[in-house]
C-alpha positions, -999 to 999 in steps of 0.1 A, spaced: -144 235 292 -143 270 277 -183 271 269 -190 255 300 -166 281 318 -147 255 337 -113 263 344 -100 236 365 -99 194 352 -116 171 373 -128 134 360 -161 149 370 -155 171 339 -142 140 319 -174 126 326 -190 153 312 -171 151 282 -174 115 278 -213 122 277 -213 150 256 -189 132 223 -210 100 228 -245 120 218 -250 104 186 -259 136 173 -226 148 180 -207 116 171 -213 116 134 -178 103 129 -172 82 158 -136 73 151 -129 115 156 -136 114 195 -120 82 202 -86 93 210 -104 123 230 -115 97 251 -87 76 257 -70 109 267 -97 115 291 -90 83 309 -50 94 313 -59 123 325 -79 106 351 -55 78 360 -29 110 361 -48 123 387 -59 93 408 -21 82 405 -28 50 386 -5 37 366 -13 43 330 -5 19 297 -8 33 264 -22 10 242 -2 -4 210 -13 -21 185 -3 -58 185 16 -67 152 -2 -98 138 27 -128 132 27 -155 109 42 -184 126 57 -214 108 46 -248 127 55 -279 122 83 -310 123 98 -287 86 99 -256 104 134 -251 98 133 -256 55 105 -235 56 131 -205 71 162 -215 54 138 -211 22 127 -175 35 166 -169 34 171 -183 6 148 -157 -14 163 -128 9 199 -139 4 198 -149 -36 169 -129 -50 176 -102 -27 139 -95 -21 126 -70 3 115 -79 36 82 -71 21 77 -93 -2 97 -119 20 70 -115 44 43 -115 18 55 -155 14 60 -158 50 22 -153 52 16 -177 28 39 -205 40 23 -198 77 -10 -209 66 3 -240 41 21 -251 76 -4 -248 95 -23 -268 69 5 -297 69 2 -300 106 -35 -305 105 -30 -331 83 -4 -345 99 20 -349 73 53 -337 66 68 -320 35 85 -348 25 56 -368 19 33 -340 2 9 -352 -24 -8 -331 -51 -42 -338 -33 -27 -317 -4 -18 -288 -29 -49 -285 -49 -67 -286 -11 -49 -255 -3 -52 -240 -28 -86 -244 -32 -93 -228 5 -72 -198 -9 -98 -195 -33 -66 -197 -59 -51 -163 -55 -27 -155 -75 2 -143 -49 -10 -180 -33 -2 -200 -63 29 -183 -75 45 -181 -34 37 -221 -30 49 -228 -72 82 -211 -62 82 -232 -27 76 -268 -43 103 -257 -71 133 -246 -46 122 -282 -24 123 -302 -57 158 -288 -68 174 -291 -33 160 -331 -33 136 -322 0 104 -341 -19 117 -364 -50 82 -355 -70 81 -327 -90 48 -304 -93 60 -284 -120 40 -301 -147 8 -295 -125 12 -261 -119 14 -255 -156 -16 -270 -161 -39 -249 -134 -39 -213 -137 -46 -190 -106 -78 -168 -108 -64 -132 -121 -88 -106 -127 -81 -75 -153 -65 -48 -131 -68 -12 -141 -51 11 -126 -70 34 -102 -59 72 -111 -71 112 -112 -70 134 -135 -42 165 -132 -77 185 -123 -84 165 -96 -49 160 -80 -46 195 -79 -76 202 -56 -68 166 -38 -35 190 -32 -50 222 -22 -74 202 6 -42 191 19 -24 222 19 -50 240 39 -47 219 69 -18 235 89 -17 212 119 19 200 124 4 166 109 -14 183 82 20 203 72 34 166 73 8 149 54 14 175 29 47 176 13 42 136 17 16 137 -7 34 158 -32 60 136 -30 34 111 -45 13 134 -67 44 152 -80 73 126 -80 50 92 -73 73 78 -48 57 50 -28 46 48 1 77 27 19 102 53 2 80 81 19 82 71 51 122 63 48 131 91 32 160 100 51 179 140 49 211 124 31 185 115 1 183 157 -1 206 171 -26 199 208 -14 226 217 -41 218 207 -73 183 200 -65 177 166 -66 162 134 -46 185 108 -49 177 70 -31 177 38 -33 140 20 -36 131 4 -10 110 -24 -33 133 -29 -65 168 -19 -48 171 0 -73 191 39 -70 170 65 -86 175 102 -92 147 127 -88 144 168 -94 134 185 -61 109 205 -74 102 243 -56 70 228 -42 84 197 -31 110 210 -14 90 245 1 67 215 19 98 197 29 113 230 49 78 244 58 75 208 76 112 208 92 104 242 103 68 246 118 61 208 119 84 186 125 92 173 165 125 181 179 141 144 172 173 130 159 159 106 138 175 105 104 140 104 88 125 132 74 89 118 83 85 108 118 55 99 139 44 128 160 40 111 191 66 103 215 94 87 209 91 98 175 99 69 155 90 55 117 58 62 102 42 29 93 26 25 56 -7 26 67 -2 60 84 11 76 51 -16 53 32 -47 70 60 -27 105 59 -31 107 21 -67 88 21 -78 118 43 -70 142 18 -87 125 -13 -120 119 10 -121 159 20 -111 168 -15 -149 168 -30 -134 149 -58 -154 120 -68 -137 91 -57 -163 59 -65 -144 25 -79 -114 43 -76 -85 39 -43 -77 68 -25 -40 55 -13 -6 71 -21 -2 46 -57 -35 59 -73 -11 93 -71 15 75 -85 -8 62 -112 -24 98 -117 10 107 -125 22 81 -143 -16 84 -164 -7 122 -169 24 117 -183 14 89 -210 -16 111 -219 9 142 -224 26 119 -248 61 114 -232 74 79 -239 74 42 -220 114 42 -213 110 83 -197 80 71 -174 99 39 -163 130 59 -151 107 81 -134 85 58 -114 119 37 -110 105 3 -129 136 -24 -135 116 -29 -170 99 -13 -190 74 -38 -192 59 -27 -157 52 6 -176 35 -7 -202 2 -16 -177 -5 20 -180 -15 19 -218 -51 5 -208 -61 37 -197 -45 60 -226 -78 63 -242 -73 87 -269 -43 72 -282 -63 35 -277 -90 50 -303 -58 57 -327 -53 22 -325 -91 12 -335 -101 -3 -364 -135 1 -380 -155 -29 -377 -163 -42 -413 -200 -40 -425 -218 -75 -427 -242 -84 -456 -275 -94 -436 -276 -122 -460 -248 -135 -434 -274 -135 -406 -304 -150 -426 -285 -181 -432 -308 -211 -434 -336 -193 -423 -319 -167 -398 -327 -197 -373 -288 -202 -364 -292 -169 -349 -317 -165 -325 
């Protein structure tokens, strides 16, 4: 409206707007302009006095069907109550039992009368994931113990294995966070202050992403400098050092970012009425700063836990030990640690040995025919 010297709104100049960001010269990231456009439209329906609906996102559910509806939630209690697992991974079985439900009902059949056929054809639509075959292993265990189905499938889960490929973690060098921090910094939008000090709180401390966005101002220990909480995933209460930078981007935020809101949360959403951040808004928030970085991001993830692998990476690389990094990154065992090794390269050549020098006389065995 300012090139165009327009001072007044009209949908006319909505219109015009509309036009303009749909050029696709102009819309080389077409995601940018579509909230401009959806504000266009309120603005409209402000003026025509139509009622106006914003637009949320529907939460996909996993509903449990079926004549065993009910064992299938006392079972999702059941891992709650006893295992006290997070909702998280509760729901992460939720999803699975959903879909083996749903399968049972198509087959007509209840649990009581499931046969092996009707496990291995699950599975095999699942394509044999591993968080499939473990969620349904632990299911067919808890319904054999409680007398629910009088076979059990232990033996013939032992003898399939689900299909588990080598996982290496996905990190950045200390080089590389830094400039993934100094994009971030820049940005100075009451969102960008926000995104900021959440993604130190990754690089520097590698908090995940669901103890980000619960963070709450009672976990701030202003006096002696420290972060103290309870995980959100592992239960587990963990104490941090507020560094200077950390907590500058903390205050910076509460200061020149932050909406006016009681929530107890020190990240909020920045949009009326101000509630929880979602993971996937700290998970884009943090994306956004790895993809304007410059740093070269091919084969490698660009969420909040490749900065809490970086750091994690960093630290076995500067040659502090397994037990030091667990407390830090809050693992129940040091075990969990230990998947970082695979990527401590120069300590992995320590380990090398030289491979022994064969006599070709080896490969010229009858004739050298056994090896072509």
């Amino acid at each position: 409206m300012e090139c165009k010297g327009l001072q007044f709104y009209s949908p006319m100049v909505g219109e015009l707007f509309a036009d303009y960001v749909s050029n696709p010269q102009i819309r080389a990231k077409p995601t940018r302009y579509a909230g401009c456009l959806s504000l266009v439209k309120w603005l409209d329906d402000i003026i025509e006095n139509r009622p106006h609906l914003m637009r949320w996102r529907q939460v996909k559910k996993h509903p449990l069907v079926g004549e065993s509806r009910d064992i299938y939630e006392q079972y999702l209690n059941y891992l709650h109550d006893k295992y006290r697992l997070s909702e998280e991974t509760v729901k992460q079985h939720l999803m699975v039992l959903s879909r083996f439900s749903e399968k049972m009902r198509l087959l007509n059949k209840s649990i009581e009368n499931i046969c092996w056929d009707d496990i291995v054809s699950f599975l095999s639509e699942s394509n044999q994931k591993r968080h499939v075959f473990y969620a349904l292993k632990r299911f067919m265990s808890y319904l054999y113990e409680n007398g629910i189905i009088k076979e059990d499938f232990l033996d013939f889960f032992h003898d399939i294995k689900p299909i588990e490929k080598e996982k290496v973690p996905s990190y950045y060098t200390p080089e590389e966070v830094l400039k993934i921090e100094k994009t971030a910094m820049k940005i100075r939008t009451s969102t960008g202050i926000r995104n900021f000090a959440m993604l130190l709180l990754a690089s520097r401390l590698g908090l995940r992403s669901s103890d980000i966005r619960k963070l709450k101002f009672s976990n701030l220990d202003w006096d002696s400098n420290l972060i103290v909480l309870e995980q959100y995933k592992t239960k587990r209460l963990i104490s941090l050092p507020l560094l200077d930078d950390v907590g500058n981007a903390i205050i910076d935020y509460v200061k020149n970012g932050r909406p006016q809101s009681n929530s107890k949360n020190v990240f909020i959403l920045h949009k009326a009425p101000y509630g929880e951040l979602s993971t996937e808004c700290i998970n884009i928030a943090i994306r956004g700063a790895v993809l304007k970085s410059g740093v070269d991001y091919t084969y490698r993830h660009q969420g909040p836990h490749s900065l809490r692998h970086s750091l994690a990476t960093a630290m076995l690389n500067g040659g502090i030990g397994l037990p030091v990094i667990s407390e830090v990154l809050g693992h129940e065992e040091t075990q969990s640690t230990m998947y970082y090794l695979g990527v401590n390269v120069s300590q992995l050549i320590e380990c090398s040995l030289n491979v022994p020098i064969i006599d070709s006389a080896f490969y010229e065995q009858k004739g050298g025919r056994f090896y072509d």
